[in-house]
C-alpha positions, 0 to 999 in steps of 0.5 A: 186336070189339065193334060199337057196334050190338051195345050201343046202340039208336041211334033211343033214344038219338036220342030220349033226347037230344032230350028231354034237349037241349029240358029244358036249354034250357028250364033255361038259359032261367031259369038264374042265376049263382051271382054274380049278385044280385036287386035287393034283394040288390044293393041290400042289400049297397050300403048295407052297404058304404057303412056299413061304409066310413063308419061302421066304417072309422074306428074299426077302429084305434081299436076294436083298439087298445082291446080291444072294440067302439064301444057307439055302433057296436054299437047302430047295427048293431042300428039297421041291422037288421044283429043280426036278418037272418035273425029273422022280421019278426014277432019283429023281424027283418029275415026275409031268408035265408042268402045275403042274411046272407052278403053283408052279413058279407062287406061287413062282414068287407072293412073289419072282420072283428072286427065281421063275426064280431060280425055272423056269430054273432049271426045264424047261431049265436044267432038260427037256434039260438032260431028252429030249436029254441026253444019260442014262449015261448023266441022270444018272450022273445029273439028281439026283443032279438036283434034290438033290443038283446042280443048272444049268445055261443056257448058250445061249446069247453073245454079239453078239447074243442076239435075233438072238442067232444063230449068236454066236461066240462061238466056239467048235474045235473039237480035237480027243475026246474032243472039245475045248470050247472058247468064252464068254456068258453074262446075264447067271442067275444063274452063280454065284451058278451054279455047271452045265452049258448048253452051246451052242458053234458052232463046224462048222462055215462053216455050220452055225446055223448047227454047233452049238452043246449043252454041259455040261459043269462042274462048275470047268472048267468055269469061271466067268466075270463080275457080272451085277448090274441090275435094277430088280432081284437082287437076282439072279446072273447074270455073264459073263461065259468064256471059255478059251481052256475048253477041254470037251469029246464028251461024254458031248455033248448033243443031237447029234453034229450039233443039238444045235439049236433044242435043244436051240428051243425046250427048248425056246418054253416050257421055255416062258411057264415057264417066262409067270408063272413067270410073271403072278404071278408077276402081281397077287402079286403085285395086292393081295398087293395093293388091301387092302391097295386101300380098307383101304385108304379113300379120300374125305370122302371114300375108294379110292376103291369106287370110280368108276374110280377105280374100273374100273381100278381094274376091268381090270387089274383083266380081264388082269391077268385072260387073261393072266393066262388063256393063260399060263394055256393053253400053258402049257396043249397044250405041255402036249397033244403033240401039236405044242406051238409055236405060244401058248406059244409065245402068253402066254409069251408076253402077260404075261411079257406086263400084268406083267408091266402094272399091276406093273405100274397102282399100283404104280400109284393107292398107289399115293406117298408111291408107289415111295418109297421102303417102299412098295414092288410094287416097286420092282414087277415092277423093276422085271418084266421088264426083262420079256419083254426082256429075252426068247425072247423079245417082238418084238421078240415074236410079228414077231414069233407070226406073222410067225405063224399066217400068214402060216395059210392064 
């Protein structure tokens, strides 16, 4: 039989311990939940919320209902400083982080998720992309109207590429100084108000995904195709883009000829962070507005929220949220600490758009008949918050990145 004394050195191993209990004490001393806000935040998402509540609230029917965004509203997001969060105060912006973006897009998506995707793009695809990669000359063109008065689109997906979006055919020939753009986009939200778009086109097809290169590329030499009737977000345009002999010059290239597929990756990786904010918030309105009314309603003599059965099912769904708030907090902060977030933020945001729909399903169900009406706005969380499956990657998608990355470490 094997003796304990054999294997271990028991005055090290009490040493070791004793070392390592002191560090972590030490570590607890300034530990911090990945829930609890600094002053600023706090203070922050306050504001967001009580603006979302009263300047949002009262025209998300009405803005669904037309197809398109309040133009009053729009600028009063830029007003806010809502459209230039993360840009530096010296190009305009507001120069707050990530995690700070996230809180304000969750207090946004909790009352719009239209307006919250709105607000997501614009700071975590359009302006990280012109500040991550654009040459001071391009930052300094953009970046102030980013954060003054130009909405941007993000240009990725075709027909042919939705998952696989490097599959593109797209092109970019190259012609003295300029490239010539030609192709479409589809599912591009945003288009229909966009003044700049980010456009992903392959200027070498002989080298693959290699080819493929980032441009800005100015509303006037873009046209607009079909405009999709969707199920959810109706609100927030969503055109086909097209390109027909657009000459753009070399000095629109962002990031380096050949390198737009680490642009299109590294904007992917942060902006899922931004959807899974998106989707929390979902989640957490449509459940704020359905507990009242479970707790006002009585059946059999009671409040349907005393029974047990329920109070089950609100007990989990609340542990959901708070899983999934938990995870794009933590994305969020990892990005902000310079460490790899594929595998986090891949996690966050399918987890999060999957919370988002269960959440929105089970209130429907717990509202009984009024939930299948329109009279009730949960209807329109859940119709919203479908799309959280499928964009930034779907949730298959996510599920084989999430797999990739856990399996290198075994």
């Amino acid at each position: 039989m094997y003796t304990l004394q054999r294997y271990t050195r028991v005055p090290q191993v009490t040493n070791l311990m004793k070392v390592v209990s002191s560090q972590i004490r030490r570590n607890c001393d300034h530990a911090t939940p990945l829930s609890l806000l600094s002053e600023e935040d706090q203070m922050m998402r306050e504001m967001t919320r009580k603006f979302a509540q009263e300047r949002i609230g009262p025209l998300v029917r009405p803005m669904e209902k037309a197809g398109s965004f309040d133009k009053d509203l729009v600028k009063e997001l830029f007003d806010q400083g809502l459209m230039g969060m993360e840009v530096p105060e010296k190009y305009g912006g507001s120069g707050v982080n990530l995690f700070t973006s996230c809180l304000a897009i969750e207090e946004i998506a909790r009352v719009d998720p239209s307006i919250a995707l709105m607000v997501d793009i614009q700071n975590t695809l359009i302006n990280r992309s012109i500040f991550k990669y654009g040459t001071e000359e391009q930052k300094q063109e953009w970046l102030p109207r980013m954060c003054s008065d130009v909405v941007g689109s993000f240009c990725l997906s075709e027909s042919s590429s939705g998952s696989d979006a490097f599959a593109m055919k797209c092109a970019a020939k190259p012609d003295g100084d300029d490239f010539i753009l030609n192709g479409s986009k589809l599912w591009i939200s945003n288009s229909d108000i966009a003044e700049l778009f980010l456009v992903f086109a392959n200027a070498d097809f002989n080298k693959g995904y290699k080819g493929i290169t980032a441009f800005l590329v100015p509303r006037a030499q873009v046209q607009l195709g079909k405009k999709e009737d969707k199920l959810g977000l109706n609100a927030s345009g969503t055109c086909e883009v097209l390109f027909d002999n657009v000459r753009v010059p070399k000095s629109a290239v962002l990031g380096n000829v050949g390198e737009g597929y680490k642009v299109a990756i590294g904007l992917l990786n942060e902006g899922r962070i931004g959807i899974g904010a998106q989707m929390v918030g979902i989640a957490q309105g449509c459940f704020d507005m359905t507990i009242p009314y479970l707790k006002d309603r009585k059946q059999f003599g009671q409040s349907v929220a005393d029974f047990q059965g329920m109070q089950f099912q609100i007990a989990h769904t609340a542990t959901e949220i708070h899983a999934a708030r938990c995870m794009v907090y933590e994305a969020a902060r990892m990005k902000e600490a310079g460490l790899p977030l594929v595998e986090s933020s891949a996690m966050a945001k399918y987890y999060s758009s999957e919370c988002a729909v269960k959440t929105t399903q089970q209130c429907i169900k717990w509202l009984g008949g009024v939930g299948f009406t329109k009279d009730m706005m949960q209807e329109k969380f859940y119709r919203d918050c479908i799309v959280g499956t499928i964009y930034e990657g779907t949730s298959n998608t996510i599920l084989q990145t999430i797999a990739k990355s856990m399996l290198t470490r075994y």
